[in-house]
C-alpha positions in Angstrom: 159.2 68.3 119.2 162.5 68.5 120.0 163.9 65.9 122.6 165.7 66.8 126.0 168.6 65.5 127.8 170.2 66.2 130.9 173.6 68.7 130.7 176.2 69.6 133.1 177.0 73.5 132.8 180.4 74.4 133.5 181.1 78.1 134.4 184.8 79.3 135.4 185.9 82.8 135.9 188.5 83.9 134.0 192.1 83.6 135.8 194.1 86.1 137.1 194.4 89.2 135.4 197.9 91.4 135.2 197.9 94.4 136.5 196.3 96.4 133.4 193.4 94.1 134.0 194.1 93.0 130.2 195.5 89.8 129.6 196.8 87.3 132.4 199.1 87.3 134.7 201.8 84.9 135.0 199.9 83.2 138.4 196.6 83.1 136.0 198.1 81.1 133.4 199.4 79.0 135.9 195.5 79.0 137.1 194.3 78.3 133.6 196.3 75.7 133.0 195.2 73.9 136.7 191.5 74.4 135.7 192.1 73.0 132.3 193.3 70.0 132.9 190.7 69.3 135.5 188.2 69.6 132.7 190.4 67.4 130.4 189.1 64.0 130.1 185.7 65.5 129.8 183.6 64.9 126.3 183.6 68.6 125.5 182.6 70.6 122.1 183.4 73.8 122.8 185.1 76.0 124.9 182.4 79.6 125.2 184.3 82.7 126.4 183.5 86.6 127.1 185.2 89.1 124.4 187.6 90.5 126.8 191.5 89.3 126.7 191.2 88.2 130.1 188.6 85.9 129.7 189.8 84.5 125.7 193.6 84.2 127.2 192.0 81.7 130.5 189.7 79.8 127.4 192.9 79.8 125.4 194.8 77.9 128.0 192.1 76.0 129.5 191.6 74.0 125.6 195.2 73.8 124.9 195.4 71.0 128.0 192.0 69.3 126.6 192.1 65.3 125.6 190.6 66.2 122.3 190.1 69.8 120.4 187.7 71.7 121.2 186.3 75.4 119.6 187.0 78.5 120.7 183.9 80.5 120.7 183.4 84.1 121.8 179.8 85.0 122.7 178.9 88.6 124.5 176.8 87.5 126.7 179.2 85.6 128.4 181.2 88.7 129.1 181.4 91.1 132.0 178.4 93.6 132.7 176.1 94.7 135.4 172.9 91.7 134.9 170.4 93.5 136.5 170.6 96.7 138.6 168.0 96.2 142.2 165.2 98.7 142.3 165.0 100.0 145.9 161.5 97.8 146.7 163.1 94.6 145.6 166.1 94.5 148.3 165.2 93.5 152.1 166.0 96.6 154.5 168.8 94.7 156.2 171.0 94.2 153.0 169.5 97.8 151.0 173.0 99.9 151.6 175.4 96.2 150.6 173.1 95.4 147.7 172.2 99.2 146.0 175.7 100.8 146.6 178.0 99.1 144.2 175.4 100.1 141.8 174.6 103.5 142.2 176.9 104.4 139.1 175.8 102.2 136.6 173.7 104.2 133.6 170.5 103.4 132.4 172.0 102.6 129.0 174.4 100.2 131.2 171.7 98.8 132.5 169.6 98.3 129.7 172.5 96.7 127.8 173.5 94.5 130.7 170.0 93.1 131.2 169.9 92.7 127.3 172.9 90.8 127.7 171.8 88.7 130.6 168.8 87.8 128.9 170.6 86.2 126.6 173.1 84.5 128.9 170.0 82.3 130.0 168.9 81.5 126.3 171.8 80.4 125.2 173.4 79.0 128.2 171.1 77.5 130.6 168.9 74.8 130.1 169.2 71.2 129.4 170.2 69.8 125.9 167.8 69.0 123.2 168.2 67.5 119.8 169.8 69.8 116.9 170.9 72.1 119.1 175.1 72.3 120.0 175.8 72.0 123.7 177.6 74.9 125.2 179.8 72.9 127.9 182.5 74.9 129.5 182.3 78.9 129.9 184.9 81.2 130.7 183.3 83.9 131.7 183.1 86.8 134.5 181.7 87.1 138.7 178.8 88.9 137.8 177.6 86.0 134.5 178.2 83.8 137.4 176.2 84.8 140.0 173.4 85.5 137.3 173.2 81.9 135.9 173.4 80.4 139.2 170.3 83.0 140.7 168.6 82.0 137.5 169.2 78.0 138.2 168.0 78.5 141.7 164.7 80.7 140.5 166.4 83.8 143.3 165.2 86.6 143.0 166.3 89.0 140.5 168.5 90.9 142.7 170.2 87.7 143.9 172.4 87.6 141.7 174.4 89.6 144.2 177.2 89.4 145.8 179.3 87.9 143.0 181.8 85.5 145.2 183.8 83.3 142.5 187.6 83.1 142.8 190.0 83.5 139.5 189.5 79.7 137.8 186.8 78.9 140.4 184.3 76.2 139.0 180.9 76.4 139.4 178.5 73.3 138.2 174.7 73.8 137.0 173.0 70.3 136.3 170.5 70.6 133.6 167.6 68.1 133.8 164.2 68.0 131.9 162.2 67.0 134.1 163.8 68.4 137.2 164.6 71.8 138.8 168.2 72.9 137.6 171.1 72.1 140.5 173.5 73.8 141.6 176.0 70.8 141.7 179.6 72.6 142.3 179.7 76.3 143.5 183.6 78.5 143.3 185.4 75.2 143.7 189.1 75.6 144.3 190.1 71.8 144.1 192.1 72.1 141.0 194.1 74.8 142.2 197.1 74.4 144.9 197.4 76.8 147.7 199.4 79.8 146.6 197.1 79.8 143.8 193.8 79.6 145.0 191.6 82.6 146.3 192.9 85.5 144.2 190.0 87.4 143.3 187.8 86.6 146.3 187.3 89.1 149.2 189.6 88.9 152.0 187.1 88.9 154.3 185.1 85.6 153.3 188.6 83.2 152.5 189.0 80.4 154.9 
């Protein structure tokens, strides 16, 4: 049997985008580069990212201001798609209109794919280390991935995953033990970033 060890998952959202939504702008590589060397002096393998250019550009940055090299690796499932669309039964009266609306337009071949995807978001990303298996450590990735990983450390409910609140080059934490509940250790923090760059990303109405 293959032995366990505790792991510490980071996630970060990309950085800011340009306006295209594409590649970054010049306030998200100034992000990127923040959030990577507050990850420097950390033991890491690889850095995981999303296949869109936002997300590779932030993962580019992010390794180029690590201690020692680390691998670029683009996985799907660590890019940006709906994780799980809310049947009507699942989502409490009070929060039905906030939780159904933004998906009302996603297909059932979106949704499909998405839940295929996030599936394998949890296999591959969550879960404590064991023997022969490479560590992912640091995951550039998108809101939505986010808020899915973090529901499924937390055992929410499916629908939980919702509302995705993680700011461009936000960190978020998971502690991974194996004999332990998962733990939610840092959620969208800002630390690394100074003021005029932090909160980009994040809904006006929820800053502080």
């Amino acid at each position: 049997m293959p032995r366990a060890s505790t792991r510490l998952l980071y996630l970060a959202r990309h950085a800011e985008p340009d306006p295209s939504g594409d590649g970054l702008s010049p306030r998200g590589s100034q992000q990127a580069e923040c959030l990577g060397r507050r990850l420097a002096h950390l033991p890491l393998h690889r850095v995981v990212h999303g296949p869109l250019r936002r997300a590779s550009e932030t993962a580019r940055v992010v390794a180029a201001q690590l201690e020692r090299p680390a691998a670029l690796v683009e996985i799907e499932a660590a890019g940006d798609y709906v994780p799980h669309v809310p049947g009507r039964d699942e989502v409490p009266d009070a929060w039905a209109d906030a939780v159904l609306s933004p998906c009302a337009d996603v297909s059932a071949e979106e949704a499909a794919h998405g839940a295929a995807l996030a599936a394998r978001a949890v296999e591959l990303l969550a879960g404590p280390a064991t023997d022969g298996c490479e560590p992912v450590d640091v995951v550039i990735t998108h809101a939505f991935t986010i808020g899915w990983l973090v529901r499924h450390a937390l055992d929410a409910p499916t629908w939980r995953w919702w509302p995705p609140v993680q700011c461009h080059a936000g960190l978020t934490v998971i502690r991974y033990e194996p004999d332990a509940p998962p733990a939610v250790v840092i959620s969208n923090d800002l630390a690394h970033l100074p003021a005029h760059l932090r909160w980009t990303g994040f809904p006006e109405h929820l800053r502080w």
